[in-house]
N, CA, C and O of each residue as an XYZ file, in Angstrom:
528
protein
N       7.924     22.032      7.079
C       7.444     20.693      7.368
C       7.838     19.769      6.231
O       7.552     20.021      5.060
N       8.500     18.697      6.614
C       8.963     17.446      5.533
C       7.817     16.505      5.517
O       7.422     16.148      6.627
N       7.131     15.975      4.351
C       6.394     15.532      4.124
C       6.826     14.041      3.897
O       7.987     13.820      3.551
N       5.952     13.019      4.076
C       6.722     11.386      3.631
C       6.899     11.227      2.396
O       6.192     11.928      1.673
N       7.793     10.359      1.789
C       8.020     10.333     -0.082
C       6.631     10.711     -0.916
O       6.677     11.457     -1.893
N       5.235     10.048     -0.375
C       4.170      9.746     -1.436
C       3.338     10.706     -0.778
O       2.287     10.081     -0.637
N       3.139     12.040     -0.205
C       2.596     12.759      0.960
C       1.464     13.256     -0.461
O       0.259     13.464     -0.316
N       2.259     13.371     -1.851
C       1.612     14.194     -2.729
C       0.316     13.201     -3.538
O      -0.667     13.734     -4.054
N       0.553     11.633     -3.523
C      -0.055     10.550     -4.268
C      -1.509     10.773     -3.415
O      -1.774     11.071     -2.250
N      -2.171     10.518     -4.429
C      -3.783     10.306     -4.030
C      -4.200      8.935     -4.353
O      -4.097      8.439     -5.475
N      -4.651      8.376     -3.369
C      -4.974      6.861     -3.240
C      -6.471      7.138     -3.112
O      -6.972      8.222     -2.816
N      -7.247      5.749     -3.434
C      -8.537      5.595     -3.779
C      -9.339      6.594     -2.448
O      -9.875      7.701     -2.490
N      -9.151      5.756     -1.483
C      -9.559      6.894     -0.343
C     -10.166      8.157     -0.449
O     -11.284      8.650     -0.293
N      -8.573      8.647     -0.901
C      -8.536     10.422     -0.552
C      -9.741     10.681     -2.080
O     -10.847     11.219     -2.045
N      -9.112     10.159     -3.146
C     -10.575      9.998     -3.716
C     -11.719     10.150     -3.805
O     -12.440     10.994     -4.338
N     -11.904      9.071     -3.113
C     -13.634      9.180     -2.987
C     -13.799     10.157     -2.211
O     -14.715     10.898     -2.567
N     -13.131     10.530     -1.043
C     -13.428     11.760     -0.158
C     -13.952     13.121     -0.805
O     -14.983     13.779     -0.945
N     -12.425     13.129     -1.149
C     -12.779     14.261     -2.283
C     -13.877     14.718     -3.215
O     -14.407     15.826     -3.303
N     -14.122     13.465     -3.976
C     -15.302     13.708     -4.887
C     -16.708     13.893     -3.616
O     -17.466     14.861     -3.672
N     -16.810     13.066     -2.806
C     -17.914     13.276     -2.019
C     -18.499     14.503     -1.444
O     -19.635     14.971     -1.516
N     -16.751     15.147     -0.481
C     -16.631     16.480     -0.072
C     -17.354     17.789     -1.679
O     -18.303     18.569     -1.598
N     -16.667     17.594     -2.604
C     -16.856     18.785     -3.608
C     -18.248     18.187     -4.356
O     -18.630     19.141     -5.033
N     -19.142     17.127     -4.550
C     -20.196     17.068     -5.222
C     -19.734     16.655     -6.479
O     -20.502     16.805     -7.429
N     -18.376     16.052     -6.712
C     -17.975     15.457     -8.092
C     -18.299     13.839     -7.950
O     -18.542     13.248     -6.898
N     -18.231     13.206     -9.448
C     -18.406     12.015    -10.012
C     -17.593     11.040     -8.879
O     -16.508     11.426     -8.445
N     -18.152      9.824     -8.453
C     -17.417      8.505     -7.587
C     -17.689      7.400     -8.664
O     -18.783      6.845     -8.771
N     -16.494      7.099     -9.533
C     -16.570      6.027    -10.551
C     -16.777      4.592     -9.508
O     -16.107      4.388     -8.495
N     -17.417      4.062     -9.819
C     -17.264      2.178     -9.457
C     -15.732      2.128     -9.404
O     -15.423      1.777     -8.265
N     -14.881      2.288     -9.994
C     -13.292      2.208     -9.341
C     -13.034      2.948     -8.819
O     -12.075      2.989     -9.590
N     -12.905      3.568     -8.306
C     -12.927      4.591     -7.172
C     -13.631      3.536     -5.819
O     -13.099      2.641     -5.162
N     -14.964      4.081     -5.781
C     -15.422      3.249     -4.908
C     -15.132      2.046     -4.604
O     -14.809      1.747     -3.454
N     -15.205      1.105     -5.654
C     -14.701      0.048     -5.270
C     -13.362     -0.409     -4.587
O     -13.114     -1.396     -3.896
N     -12.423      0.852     -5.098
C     -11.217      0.395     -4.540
C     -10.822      0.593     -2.906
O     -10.140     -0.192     -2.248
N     -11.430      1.845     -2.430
C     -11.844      2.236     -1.220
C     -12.858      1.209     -0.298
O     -12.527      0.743      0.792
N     -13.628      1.063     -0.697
C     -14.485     -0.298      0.237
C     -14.055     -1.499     -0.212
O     -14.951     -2.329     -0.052
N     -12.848     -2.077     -0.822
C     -12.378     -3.701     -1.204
C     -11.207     -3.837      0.156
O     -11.079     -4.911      0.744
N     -10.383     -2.576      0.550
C      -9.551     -3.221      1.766
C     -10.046     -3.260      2.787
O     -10.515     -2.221      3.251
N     -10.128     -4.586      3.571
C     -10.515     -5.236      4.691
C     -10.569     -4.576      6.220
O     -11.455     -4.497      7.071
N      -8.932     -4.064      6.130
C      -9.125     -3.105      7.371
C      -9.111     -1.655      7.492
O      -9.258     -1.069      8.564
N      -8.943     -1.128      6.440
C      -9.378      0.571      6.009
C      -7.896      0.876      5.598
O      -7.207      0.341      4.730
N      -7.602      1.900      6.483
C      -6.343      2.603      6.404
C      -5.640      2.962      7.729
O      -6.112      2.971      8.866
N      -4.370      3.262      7.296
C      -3.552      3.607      8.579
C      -2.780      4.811      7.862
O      -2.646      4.986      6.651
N      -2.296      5.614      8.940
C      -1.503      6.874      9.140
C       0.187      6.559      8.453
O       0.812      5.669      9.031
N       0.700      7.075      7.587
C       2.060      6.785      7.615
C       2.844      6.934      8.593
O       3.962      6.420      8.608
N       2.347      7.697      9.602
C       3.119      7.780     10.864
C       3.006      6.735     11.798
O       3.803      6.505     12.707
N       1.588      5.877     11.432
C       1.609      4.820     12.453
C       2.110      3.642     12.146
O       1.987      2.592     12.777
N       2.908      3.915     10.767
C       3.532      2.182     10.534
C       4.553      1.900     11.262
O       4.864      2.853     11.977
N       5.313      0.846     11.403
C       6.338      0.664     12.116
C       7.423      1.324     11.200
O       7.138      1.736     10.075
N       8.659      1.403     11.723
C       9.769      2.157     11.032
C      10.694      1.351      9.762
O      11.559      1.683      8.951
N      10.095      0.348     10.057
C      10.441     -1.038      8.554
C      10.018     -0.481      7.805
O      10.783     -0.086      6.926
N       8.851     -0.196      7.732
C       7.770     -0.156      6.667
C       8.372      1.420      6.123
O       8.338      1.639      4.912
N       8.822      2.307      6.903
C       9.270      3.885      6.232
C      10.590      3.054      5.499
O      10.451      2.878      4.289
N      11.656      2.610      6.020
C      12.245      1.943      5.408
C      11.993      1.301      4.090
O      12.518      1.726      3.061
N      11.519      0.696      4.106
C      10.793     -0.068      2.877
C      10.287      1.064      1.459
O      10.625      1.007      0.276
N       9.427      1.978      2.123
C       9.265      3.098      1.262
C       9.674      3.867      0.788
O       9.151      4.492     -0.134
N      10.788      4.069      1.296
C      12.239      4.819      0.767
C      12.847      3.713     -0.383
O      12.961      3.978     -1.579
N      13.249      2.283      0.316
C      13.457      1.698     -0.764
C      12.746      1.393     -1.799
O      13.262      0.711     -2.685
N      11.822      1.698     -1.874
C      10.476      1.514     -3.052
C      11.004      2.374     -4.064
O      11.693      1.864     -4.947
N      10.745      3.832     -4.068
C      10.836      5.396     -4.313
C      12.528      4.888     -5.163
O      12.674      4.716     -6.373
N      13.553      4.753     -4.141
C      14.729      4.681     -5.116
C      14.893      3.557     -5.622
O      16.020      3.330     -6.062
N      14.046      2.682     -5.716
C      13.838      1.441     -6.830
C      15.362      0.630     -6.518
O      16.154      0.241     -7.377
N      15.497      0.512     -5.048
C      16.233     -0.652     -4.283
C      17.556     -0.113     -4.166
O      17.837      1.080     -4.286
N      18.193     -0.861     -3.973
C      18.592     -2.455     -4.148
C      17.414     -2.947     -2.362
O      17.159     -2.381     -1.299
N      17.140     -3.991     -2.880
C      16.195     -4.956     -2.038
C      17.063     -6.153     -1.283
O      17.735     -7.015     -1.849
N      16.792     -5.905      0.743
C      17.487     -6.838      0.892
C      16.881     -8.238      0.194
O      17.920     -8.891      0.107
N      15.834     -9.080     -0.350
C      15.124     -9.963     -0.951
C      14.878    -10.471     -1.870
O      13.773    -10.342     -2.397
N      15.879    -11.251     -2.386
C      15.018    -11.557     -3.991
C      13.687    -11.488     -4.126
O      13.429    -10.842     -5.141
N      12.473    -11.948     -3.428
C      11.405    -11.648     -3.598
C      10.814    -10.430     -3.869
O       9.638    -10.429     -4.232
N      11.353     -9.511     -3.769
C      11.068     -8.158     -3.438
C      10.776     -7.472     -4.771
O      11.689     -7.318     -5.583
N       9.248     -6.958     -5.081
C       9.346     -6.205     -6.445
C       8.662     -7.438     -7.291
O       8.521     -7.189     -8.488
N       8.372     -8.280     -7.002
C       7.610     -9.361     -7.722
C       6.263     -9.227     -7.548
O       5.761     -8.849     -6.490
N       5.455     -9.611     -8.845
C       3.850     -8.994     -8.806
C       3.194     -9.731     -7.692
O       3.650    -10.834     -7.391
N       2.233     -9.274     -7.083
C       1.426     -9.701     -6.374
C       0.311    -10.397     -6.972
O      -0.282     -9.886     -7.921
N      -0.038    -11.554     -6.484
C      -1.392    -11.805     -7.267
C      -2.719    -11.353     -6.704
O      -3.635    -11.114     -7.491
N      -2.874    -11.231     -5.546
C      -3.847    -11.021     -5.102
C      -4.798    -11.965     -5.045
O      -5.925    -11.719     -5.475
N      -4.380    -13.544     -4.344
C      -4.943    -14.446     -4.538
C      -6.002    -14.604     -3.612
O      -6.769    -15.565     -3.664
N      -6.069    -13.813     -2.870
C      -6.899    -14.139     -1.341
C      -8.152    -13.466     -1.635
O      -9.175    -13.824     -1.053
N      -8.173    -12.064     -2.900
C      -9.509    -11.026     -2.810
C      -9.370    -10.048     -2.267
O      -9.816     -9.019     -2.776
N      -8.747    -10.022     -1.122
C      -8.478     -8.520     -0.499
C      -8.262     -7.557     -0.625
O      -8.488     -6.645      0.171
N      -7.540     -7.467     -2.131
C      -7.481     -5.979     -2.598
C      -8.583     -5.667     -3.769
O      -9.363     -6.526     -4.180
N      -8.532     -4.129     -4.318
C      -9.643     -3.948     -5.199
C      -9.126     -5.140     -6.384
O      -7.915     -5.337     -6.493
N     -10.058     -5.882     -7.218
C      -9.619     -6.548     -8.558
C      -8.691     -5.921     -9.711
O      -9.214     -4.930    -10.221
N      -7.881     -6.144    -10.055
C      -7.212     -5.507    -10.933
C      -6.631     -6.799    -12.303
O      -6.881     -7.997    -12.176
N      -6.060     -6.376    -13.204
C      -5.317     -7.094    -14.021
C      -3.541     -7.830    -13.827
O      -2.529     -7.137    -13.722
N      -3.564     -8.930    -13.824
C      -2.430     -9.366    -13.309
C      -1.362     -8.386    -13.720
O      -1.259     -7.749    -14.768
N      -0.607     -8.411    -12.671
C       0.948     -7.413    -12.881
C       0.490     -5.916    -11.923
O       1.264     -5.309    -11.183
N      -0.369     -5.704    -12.080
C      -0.570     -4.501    -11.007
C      -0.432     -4.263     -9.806
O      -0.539     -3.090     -9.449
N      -0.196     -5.141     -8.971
C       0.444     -4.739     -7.705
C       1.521     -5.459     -7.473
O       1.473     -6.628     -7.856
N       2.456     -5.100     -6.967
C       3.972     -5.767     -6.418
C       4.093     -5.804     -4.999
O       3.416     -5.021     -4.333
N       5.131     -6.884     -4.262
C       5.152     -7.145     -3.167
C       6.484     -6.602     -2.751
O       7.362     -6.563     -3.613
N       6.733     -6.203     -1.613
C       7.870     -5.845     -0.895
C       8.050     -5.854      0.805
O       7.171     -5.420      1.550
N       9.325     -6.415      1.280
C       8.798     -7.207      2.363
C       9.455     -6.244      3.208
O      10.531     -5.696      2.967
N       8.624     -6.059      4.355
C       8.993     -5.139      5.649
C       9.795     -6.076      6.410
O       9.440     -7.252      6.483
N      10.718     -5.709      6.914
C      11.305     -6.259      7.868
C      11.244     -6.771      8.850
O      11.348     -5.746      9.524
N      11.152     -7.588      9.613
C      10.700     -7.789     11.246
C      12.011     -8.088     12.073
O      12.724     -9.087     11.976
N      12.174     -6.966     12.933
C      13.038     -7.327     14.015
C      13.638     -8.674     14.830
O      13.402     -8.790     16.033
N      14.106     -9.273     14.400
C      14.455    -10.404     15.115
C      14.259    -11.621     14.665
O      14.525    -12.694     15.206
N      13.667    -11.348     13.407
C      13.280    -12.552     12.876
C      14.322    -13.170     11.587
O      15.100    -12.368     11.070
N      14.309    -14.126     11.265
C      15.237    -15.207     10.790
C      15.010    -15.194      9.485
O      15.944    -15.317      8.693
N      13.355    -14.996      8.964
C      12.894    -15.142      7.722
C      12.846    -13.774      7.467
O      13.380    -12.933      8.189
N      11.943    -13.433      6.010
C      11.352    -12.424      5.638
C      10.067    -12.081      6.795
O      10.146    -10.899      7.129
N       9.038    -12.728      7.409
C       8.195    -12.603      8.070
C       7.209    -12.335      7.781
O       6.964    -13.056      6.813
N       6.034    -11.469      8.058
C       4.480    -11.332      7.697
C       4.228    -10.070      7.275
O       3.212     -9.945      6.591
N       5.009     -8.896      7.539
C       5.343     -8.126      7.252
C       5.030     -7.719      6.020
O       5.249     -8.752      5.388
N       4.617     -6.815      5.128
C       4.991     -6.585      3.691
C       4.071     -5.038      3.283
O       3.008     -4.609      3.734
N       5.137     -4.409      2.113
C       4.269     -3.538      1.534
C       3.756     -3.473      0.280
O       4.801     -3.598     -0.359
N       2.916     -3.370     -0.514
C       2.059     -4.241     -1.804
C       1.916     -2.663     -2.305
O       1.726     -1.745     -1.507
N       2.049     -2.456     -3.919
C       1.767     -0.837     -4.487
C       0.902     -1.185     -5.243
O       0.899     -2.416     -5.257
N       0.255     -0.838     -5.802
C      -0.211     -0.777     -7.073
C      -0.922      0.225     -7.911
O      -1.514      1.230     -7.518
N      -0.720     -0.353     -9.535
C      -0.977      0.863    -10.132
C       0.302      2.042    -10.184
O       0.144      3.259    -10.096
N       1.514      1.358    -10.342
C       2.609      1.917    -10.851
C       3.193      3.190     -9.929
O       3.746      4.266    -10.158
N       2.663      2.298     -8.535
C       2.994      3.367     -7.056
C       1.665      4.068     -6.745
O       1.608      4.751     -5.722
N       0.571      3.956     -7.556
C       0.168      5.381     -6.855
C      -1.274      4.383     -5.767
O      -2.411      4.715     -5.432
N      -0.670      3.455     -5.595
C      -1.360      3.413     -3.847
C      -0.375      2.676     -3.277
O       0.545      2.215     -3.952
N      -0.481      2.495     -1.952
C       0.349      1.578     -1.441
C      -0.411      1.063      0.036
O      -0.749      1.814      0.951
N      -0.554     -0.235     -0.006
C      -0.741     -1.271      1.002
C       0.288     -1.746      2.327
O       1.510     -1.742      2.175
N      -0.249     -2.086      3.419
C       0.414     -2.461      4.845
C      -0.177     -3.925      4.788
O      -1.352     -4.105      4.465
N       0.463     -4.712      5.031
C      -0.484     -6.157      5.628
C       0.966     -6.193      6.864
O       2.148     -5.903      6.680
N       0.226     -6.689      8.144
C       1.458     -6.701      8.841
C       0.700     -8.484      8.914
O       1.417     -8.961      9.794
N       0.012     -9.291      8.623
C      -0.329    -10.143      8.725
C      -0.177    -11.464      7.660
O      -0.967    -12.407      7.704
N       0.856    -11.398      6.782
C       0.735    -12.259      5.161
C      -0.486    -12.214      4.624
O      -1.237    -13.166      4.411
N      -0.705    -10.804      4.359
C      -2.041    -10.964      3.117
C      -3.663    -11.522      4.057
O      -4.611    -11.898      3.367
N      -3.769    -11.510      5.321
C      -4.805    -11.791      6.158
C      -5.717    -10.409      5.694
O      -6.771    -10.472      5.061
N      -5.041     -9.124      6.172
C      -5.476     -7.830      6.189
C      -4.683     -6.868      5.650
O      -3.489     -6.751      5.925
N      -5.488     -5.937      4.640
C      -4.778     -4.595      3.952
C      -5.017     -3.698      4.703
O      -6.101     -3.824      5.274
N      -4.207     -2.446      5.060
C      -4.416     -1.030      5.048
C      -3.861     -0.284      4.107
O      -2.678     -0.471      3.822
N      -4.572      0.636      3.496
C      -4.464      1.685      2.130
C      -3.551      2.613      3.128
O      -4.087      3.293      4.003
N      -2.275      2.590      2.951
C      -1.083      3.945      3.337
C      -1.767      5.046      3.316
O      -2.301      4.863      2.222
N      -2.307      6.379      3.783
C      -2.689      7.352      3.590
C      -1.354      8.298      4.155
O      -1.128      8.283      5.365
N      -0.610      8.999      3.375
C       0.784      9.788      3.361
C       0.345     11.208      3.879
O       1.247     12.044      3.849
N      -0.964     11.663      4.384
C      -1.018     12.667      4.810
C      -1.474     12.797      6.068
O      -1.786     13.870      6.584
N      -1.513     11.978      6.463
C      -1.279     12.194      7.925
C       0.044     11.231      8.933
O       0.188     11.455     10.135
């Protein structure tokens, strides 16, 4: 069985699960980072095929069709857990047919080891979960 690039990364989620499941410590970051995205999580299998795209280009650190691409995120809206500027980066999913970059995008942070879906410009996050 081939696993997706980040199948091995543990994101806040799997986290807190974890600690919950075994009776270990749930830091306030932890938790917090798990209950701050808006719409939970999605399956890597259920993203669209841009977005696997995209994650491949992440992993081999481009070339990006976008100049934008790889530029910090600010996180101006709240939607993700709070962090210190520079910690998450933006990278734009593709949309079929479209003219622009589009609404599309995938957001990492924390030097890859989570990674974000907004198929909406930053309206709504889902935390990537790579194991299923």
């Amino acid at each position: 069985m081939r696993f997706p690039p980040r199948a091995t990364r543990t994101g806040a989620a799997v986290a807190l699960l974890s600690a919950l499941l075994v009776g270990g410590t749930v830091t306030a970051t932890t938790a917090d980072a798990a209950a701050s995205v808006s719409a939970g999580s999605i399956c890597y299998g259920e993203l669209p095929s841009q977005a696997h795209d995209t994650l491949r280009l992440i992993d081999r650190g481009g070339p990006y069709p976008y100049a934008q691409d790889g530029i910090v995120f600010q996180n101006r809206e709240g939607v993700l857990p709070r962090q210190p500027s520079g910690y998450y980066h933006e990278y734009t999913v593709k949309t079929p047919g479209s003219t622009t970059r589009g609404a599309r995008r995938i957001v990492t942070g924390g030097g890859y080891e989570e990674d974000y879906y907004t198929p909406d410009h930053y309206a709504t996050f889902d935390l990537i979960d790579f194991g299923c």
